[in-house]
N, C-alpha and C positions, 0 to 999 in steps of 0.2 A: 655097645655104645656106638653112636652114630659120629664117625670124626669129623664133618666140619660141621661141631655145634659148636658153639662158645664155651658148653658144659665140658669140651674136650681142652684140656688143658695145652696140647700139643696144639691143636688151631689155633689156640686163643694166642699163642707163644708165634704161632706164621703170622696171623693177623696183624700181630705189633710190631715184625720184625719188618712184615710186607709194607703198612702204612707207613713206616720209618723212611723206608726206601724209598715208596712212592714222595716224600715229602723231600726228602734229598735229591732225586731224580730231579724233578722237579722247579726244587730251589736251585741247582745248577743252573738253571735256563735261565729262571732270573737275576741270578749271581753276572750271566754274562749281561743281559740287558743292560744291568746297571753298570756294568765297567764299560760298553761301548756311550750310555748316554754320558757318565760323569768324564771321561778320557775325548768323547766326540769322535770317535775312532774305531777304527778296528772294523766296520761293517760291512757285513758277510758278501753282499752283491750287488752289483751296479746302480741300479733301481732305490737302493739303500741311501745312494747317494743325494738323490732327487729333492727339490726344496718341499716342503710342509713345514708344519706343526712343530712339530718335533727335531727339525733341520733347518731352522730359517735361513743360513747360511753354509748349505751345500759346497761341497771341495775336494777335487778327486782324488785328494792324499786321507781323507777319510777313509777309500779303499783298502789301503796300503795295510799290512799286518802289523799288529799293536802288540806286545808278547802279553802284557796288562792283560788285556782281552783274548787273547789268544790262548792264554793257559787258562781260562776260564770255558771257551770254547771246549778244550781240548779235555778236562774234567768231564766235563757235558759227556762225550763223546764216549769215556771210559766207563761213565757209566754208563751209557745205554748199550756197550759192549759185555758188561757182567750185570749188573742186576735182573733184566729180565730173566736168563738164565737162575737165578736164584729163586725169585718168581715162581717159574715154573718147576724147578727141582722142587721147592720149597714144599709144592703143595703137591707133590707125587708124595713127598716124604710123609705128610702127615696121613696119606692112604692107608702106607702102611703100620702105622700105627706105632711107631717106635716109643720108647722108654721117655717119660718125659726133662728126665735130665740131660739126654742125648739133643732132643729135638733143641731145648735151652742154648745148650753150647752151642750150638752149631749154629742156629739161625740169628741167636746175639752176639757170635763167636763172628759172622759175615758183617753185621750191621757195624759193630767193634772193628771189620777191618778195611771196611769200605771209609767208616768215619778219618780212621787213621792215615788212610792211603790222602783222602781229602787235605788236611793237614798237613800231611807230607807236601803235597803236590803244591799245594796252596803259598805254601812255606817253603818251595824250591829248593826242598831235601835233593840228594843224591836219586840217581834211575834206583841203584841198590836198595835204599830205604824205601821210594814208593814201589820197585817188586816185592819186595818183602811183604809186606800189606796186601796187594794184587796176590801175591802165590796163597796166602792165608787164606784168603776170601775165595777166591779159587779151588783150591782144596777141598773148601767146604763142600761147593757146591757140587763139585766131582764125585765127592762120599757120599754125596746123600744122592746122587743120581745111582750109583753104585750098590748102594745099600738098596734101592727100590728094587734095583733089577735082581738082585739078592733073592730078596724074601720075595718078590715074584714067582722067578726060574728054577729057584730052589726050595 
C-alpha cells in the first residue's frame, strides 16, 4: 500500500490531525488581531501606531503591553514553537507505516492536547496545568520521532 493515499488510513488520520492544527495555528493570529482591534491596544510595533483606517486615532500607549493581547500573542508563539514539530514528526510517522490505532492516539492524542493547553492558557490556569497539556503533546511528538528512527536503524 502506498501511505500518503487517503486509501491509507494512517494518512487520512495525519491529514485531519495536520488540517486541525493548521486551523488553530492559524486562528491564534487572528484570535490576537481581534483582541488588539476590540482592546485598541496591545500593538506589536511603532509603525502599528500610525493614523489610517484602522487607527484613526493613533496613541503611543497603544504601544504599551495589554496582557488581553498579550496572552494571545503569547498562545501564537507556543504554537508555532510545537506544532510544526508535529508536522513534521507526524508525517515521518505515517512512512513508516505504524498500526492504525497507534497513529489515532497519538496524532488526536496531540491535537486533544494542544486544544486543552489552549483552554488552559486561554483561561489563566496554573504554568502546572498548561505544562501538563505542553508535556502530553510533547511526548507525543518525541514517540513518534523515536519510533521512526526505531523502525529505520533497526
Amino acid at each position: 500500500m502506498r501511505v500518503y493515499t487517503l486509501d491509507n488510513p494512517v494518512f487520512a488520520t495525519y491529514v485531519i490531525a495536520a488540517a486541525l492544527m493548521v486551523l488553530k495555528l492559524m486562528g491564534q493570529g487572528w484570535m490576537t488581531v481581534y483582541r488588539m482591534m476590540k482592546s485598541n491596544s496591545g500593538l506589536a510595533s511603532p509603525e502599528d501606531a500610525q493614523k489610517g483606517l484602522l487607527n484613526a486615532a493613533p496613541d503611543p500607549s497603544q504601544l504599551e503591553v495589554n496582557d488581553y493581547v498579550d496572552r494571545s500573542r503569547r498562545m501564537h508563539r507556543n504554537d508555532l514553537e510545537n506544532i510544526p514539530g508535529f508536522w513534521v514528526a507526524g508525517l515521518l510517522f505515517v512512512a513508516v507505516n505504524p498500526a492504525v490505532w497507534l497513529a489515532q492516539v497519538l496524532m488526536y492524542g496531540f491535537v486533544a492536547a494542544r486544544a486543552a493547553h489552549f483552554v488552559a492558557y486561554a483561561t489563566k490556569q496554573s504554568h502546572e496545568v498548561r505544562a501538563t497539556f505542553y508535556t502530553i503533546g510533547s511526548l507525543i511528538v518525541i514517540y513518534m520521532a523515536l519510533h521512526v528512527l526505531w523502525v529505520v536503524l533497526f
